[in-house]
C-alpha positions in Angstrom: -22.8 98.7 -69.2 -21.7 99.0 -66.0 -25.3 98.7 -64.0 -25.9 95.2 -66.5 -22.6 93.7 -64.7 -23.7 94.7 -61.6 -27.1 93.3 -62.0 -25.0 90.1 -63.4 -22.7 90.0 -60.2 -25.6 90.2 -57.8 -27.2 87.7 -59.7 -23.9 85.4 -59.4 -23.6 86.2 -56.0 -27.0 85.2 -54.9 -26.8 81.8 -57.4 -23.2 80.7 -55.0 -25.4 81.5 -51.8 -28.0 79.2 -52.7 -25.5 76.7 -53.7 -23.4 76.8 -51.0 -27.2 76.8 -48.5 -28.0 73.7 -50.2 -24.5 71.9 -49.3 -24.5 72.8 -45.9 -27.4 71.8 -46.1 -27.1 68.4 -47.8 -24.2 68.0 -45.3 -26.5 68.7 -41.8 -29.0 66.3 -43.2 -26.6 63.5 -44.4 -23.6 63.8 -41.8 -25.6 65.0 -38.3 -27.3 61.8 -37.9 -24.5 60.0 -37.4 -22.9 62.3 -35.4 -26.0 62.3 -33.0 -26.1 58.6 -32.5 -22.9 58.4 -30.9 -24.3 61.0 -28.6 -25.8 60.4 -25.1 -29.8 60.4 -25.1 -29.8 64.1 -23.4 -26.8 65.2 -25.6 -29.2 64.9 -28.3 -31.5 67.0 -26.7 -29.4 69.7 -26.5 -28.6 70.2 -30.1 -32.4 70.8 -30.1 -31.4 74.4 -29.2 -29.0 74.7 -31.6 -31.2 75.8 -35.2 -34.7 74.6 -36.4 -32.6 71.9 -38.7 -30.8 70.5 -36.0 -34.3 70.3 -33.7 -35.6 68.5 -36.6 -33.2 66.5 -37.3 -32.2 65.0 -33.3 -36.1 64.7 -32.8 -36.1 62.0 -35.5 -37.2 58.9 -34.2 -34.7 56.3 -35.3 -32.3 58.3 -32.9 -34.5 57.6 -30.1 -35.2 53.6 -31.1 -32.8 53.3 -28.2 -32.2 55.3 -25.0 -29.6 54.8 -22.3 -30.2 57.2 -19.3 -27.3 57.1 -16.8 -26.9 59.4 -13.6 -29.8 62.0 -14.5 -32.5 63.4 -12.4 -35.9 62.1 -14.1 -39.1 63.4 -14.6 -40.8 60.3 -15.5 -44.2 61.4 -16.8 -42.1 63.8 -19.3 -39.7 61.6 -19.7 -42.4 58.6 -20.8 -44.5 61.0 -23.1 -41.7 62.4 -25.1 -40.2 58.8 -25.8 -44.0 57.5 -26.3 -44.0 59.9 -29.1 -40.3 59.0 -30.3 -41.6 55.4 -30.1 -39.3 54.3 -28.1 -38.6 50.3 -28.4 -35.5 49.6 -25.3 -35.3 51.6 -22.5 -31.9 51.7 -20.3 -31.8 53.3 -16.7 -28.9 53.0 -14.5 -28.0 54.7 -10.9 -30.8 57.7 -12.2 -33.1 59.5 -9.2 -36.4 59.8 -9.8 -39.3 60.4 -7.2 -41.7 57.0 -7.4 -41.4 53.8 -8.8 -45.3 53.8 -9.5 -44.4 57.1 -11.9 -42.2 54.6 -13.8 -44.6 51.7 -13.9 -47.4 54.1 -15.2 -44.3 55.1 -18.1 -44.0 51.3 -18.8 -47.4 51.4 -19.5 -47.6 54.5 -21.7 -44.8 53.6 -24.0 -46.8 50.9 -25.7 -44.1 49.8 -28.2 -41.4 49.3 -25.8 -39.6 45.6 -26.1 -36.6 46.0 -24.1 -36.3 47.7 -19.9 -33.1 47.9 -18.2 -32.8 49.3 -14.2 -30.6 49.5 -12.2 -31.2 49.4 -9.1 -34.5 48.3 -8.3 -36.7 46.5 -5.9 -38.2 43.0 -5.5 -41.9 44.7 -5.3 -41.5 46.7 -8.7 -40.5 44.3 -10.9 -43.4 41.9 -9.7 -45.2 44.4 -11.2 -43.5 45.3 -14.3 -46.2 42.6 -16.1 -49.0 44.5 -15.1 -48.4 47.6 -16.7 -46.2 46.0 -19.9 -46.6 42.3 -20.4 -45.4 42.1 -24.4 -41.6 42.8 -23.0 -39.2 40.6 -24.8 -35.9 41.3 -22.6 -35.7 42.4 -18.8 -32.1 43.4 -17.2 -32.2 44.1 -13.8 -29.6 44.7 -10.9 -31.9 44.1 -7.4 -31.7 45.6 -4.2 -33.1 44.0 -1.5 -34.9 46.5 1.4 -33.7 44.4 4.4 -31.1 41.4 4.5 -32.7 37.5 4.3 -34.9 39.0 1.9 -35.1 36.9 -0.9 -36.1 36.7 -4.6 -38.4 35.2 -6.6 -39.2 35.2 -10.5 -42.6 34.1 -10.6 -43.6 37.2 -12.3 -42.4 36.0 -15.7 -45.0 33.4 -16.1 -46.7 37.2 -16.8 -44.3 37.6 -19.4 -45.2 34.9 -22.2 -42.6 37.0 -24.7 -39.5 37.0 -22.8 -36.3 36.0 -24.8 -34.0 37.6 -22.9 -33.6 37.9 -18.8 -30.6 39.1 -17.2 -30.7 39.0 -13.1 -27.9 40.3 -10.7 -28.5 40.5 -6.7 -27.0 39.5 -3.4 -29.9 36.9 -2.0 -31.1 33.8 -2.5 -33.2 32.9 -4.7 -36.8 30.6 -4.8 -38.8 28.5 -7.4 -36.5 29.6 -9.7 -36.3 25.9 -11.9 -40.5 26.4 -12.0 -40.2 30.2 -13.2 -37.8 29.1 -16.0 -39.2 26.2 -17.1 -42.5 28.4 -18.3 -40.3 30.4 -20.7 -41.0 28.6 -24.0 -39.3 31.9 -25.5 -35.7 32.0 -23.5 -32.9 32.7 -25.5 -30.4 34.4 -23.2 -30.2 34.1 -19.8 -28.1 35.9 -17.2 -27.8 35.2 -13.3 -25.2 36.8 -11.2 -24.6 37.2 -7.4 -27.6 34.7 -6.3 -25.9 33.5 -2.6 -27.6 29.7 -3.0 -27.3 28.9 -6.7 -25.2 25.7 -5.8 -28.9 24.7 -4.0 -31.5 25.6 -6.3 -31.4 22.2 -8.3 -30.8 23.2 -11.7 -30.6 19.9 -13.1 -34.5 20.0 -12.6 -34.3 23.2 -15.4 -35.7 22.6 -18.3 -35.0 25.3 -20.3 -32.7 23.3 -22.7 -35.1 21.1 -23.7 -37.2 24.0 -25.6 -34.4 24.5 -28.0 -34.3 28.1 -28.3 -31.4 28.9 -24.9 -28.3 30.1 -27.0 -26.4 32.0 -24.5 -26.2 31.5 -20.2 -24.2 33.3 -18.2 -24.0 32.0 -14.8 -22.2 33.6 -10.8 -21.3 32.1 -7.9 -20.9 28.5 -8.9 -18.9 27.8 -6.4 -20.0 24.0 -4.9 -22.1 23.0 -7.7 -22.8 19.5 -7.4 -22.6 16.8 -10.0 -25.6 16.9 -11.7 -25.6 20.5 -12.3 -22.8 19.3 -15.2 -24.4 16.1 -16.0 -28.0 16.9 -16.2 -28.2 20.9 -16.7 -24.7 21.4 -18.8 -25.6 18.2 -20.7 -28.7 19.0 -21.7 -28.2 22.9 -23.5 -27.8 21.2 -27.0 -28.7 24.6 -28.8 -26.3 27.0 -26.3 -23.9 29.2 -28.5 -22.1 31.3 -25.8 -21.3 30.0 -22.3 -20.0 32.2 -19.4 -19.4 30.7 -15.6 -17.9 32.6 -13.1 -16.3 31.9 -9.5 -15.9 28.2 -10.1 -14.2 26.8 -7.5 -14.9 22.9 -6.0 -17.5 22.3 -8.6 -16.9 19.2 -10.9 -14.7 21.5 -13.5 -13.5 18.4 -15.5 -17.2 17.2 -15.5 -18.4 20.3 -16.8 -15.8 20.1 -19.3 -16.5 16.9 -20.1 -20.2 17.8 -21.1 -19.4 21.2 -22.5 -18.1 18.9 -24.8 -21.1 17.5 -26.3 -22.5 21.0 -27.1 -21.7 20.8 -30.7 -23.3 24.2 -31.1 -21.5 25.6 -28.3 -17.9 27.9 -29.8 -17.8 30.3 -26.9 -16.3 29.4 -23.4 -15.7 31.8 -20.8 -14.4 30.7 -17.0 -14.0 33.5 -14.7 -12.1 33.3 -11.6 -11.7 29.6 -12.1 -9.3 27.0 -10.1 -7.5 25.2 -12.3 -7.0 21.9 -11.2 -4.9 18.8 -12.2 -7.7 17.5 -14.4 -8.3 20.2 -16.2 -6.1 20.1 -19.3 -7.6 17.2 -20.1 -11.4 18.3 -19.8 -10.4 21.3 -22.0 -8.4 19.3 -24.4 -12.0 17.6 -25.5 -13.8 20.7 -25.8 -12.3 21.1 -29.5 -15.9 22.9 -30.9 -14.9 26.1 -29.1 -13.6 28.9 -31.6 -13.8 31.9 -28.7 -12.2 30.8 -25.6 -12.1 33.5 -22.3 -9.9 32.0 -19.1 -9.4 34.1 -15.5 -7.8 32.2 -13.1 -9.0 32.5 -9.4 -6.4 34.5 -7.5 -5.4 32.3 -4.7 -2.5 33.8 -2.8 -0.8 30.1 -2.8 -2.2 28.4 -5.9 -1.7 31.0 -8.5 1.6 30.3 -10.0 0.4 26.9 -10.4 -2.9 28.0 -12.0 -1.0 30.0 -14.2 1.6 27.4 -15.5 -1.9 24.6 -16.0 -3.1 27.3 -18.5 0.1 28.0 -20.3 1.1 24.5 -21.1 -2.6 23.2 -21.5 -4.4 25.7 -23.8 -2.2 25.0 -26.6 -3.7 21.8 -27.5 -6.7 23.5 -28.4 -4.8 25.6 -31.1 -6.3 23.9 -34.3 -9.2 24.4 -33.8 -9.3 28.0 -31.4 -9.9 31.7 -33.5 -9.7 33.7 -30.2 -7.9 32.9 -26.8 -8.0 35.6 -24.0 -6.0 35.2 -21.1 -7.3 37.5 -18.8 -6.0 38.7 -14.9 -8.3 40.5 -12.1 -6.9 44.3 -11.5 -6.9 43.2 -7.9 -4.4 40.4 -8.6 -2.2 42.8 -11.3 -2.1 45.3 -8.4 -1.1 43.0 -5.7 2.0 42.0 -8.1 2.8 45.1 -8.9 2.8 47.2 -5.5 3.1 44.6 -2.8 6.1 42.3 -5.2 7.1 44.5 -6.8 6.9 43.0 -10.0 5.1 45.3 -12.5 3.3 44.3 -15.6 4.0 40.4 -14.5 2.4 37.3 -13.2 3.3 34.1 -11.2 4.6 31.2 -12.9 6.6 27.9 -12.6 9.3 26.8 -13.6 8.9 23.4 -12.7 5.5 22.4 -12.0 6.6 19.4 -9.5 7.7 22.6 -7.1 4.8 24.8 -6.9 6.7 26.9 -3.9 9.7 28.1 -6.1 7.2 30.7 -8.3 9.2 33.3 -10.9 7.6 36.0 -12.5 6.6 37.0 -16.1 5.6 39.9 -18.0 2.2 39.9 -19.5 3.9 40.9 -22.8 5.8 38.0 -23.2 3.6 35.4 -22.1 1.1 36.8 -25.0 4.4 36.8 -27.5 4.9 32.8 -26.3 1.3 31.8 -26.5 0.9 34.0 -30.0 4.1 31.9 -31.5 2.9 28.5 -30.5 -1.1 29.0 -32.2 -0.7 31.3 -34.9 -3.9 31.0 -36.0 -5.3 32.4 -33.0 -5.8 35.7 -31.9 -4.4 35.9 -28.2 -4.6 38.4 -25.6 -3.0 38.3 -22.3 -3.5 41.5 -19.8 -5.7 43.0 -17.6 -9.7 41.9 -17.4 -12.3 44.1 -16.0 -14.8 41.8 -14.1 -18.2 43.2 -14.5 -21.0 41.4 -12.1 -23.9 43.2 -13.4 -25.2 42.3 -16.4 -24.8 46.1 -17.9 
């Protein structure tokens, strides 16, 4: 009797084993995915040495779809034929070290199904060549360095690249023949320039990228002195744009541009970065009533600030019918200057009568968001700190 329940036990014993192999089990394969995809591409390596299952399961290659490689050490030709065989489709690589820009060029070339290259940095002579070794790209990020200074930039290579949708460019040079290089991408549908020194020359209003209907978002540096036609020509004629973003805008038609943004039925987000807000401009914003997402950063002038300030606070409030989002956002530089040279933490400059702009008082950011929040309930409405990001990563 006493050897059958033994032989029973045993028997239960093994039975819970199994059970409780095939949970964890069930678990690994169900949960470990998702754990892996928040991971960092060579996180996800690492697990490889965990266990056989977890090799398995980080080598699968949805994980690798994607890959963002910041701050590593690459060997490119291992790098390209293990994400060849993941089949890798967008490729990011930012600040990395790697030995020759040709090694990367041949890896463009070897990972056949990849869509979507990000670098940063990288030089004027390699992305020439980027069509050579992978002309069926469909979005190029890049953040250039320039070997020498006057050096300066031009995009000709993406008549190479009949596929692109999506093109985001940051550098500090001027740039050439850069209407003629747009113009021949039929496919456009985001665009990204930032830090190009002669933007306010490169007649833009000669861009015809609006007219392919297919531009939905621009995102545009340095605007500083952009003549008239850039908002009565370019502006005027991106009928499809969804998403506009213009930064440094200082002496360049603001209430014009305004004025034209209007007539972008399709357009619902607005942002202006380190904008001046001038006397005009409450009532170029007041007829852009399409916008639903609305981003504003006033242009820290040591003198004009508190004036900029008060513009914004009584002027964005006529837009609150028809606004879902409003950010009100300050530059760290400007909070810090407040803070540690005023003495006037968490605040910012403001009038109390606009006729006097050299009486300023301060407020907290708090309690402008609490105002602004209480006069456009419908709108969600942050006020604080804004990181300014120039490259397009």
């Amino acid at each position: 009797m006493t050897t059958v329940n033994n032989k029973k036990a045993v028997r239960r014993k093994k039975m819970v084993e199994k059970e409780d192999s095939e949970i964890v089990e069930w678990i690994s394969h169900n949960t470990l995915p998702l754990v892996f995809k928040w991971l960092d591409s060579p996180d996800v390596l690492r697990c490889c040495a965990v266990c056989k299952l977890w090799r398995d399961l980080a080598l699968d290659p949805i994980l690798w779809r994607s890959v963002i490689l910041t701050g590593y050490r690459l060997n490119i030709p291992s790098m390209a034929n293990f994400l060849c065989q993941r089949r890798t489709c967008s490729l990011k690589i930012i600040d990395c070290e790697f030995l020759l820009f040709d090694d990367l060029l041949l890896a463009l070339e070897t990972m056949t199904e990849l869509r979507k290259f990000a670098i940063a940095p990288v030089n004027v002579t390699f992305m020439e060549k980027i069509p050579e070794y992978n002309p069926h790209l469909t979005s190029l990020n890049a953040n250039f360095i320039c070997g020498f200074p006057g050096r300066h930039i031009k995009l000709d290579f993406l008549n190479l690249l009949p596929n692109i949708t999506e093109l985001k460019i940051h550098c500090d040079r001027e740039m050439h023949n850069l209407c003629d290089s747009l113009n021949l991408s039929k496919k456009l549908q985001c665009l990204s320039l930032t830090g190009v020194t002669n933007l306010n020359s490169l007649n833009l209003e000669n861009c015809k990228i609006g007219l392919n209907g297919t531009l939905k978002y621009l995102s545009l540096g340095e605007c500083a002195n952009l003549p008239k036609s850039f908002a009565d020509n370019f502006i005027k004629s991106l009928t499809t744009l969804e998403t506009l973003r213009l930064e440094d805008c200082r002496e360049c038609y603001l209430f014009d541009i305004l004025k034209n943004i209007s007539t972008l039925k399709n357009l619902n987000r607005l942002e202006l970065v380190k904008v001046r807000i001038e006397c005009d401009f409450d009532q170029g914003l007041k007829l852009c009533n399409q916008i639903k997402i609305l981003t504003l950063v006033p242009y820290p002038h040591r003198y004009y600030i508190a004036l900029y300030n008060t513009r914004i606070f009584s002027c964005v409030t006529s837009l609150k019918h028809s606004l879902n989002s409003f950010t009100w956002g300050f530059l760290p530089t400007y909070l810090t200057y407040v803070e540690n040279v005023l003495e006037q933490p968490n605040s910012v400059h403001l009038l109390e009568d606009i006729k006097q702009p050299n009486k300023p008082t301060f407020d907290t950011l708090d309690r402008l968001q609490h105002l602004i929040a209480s006069q456009m309930p419908n709108t969600k409405v942050i006020v604080g700190k804004l990181a300014y990001k120039t490259v397009p990563f």
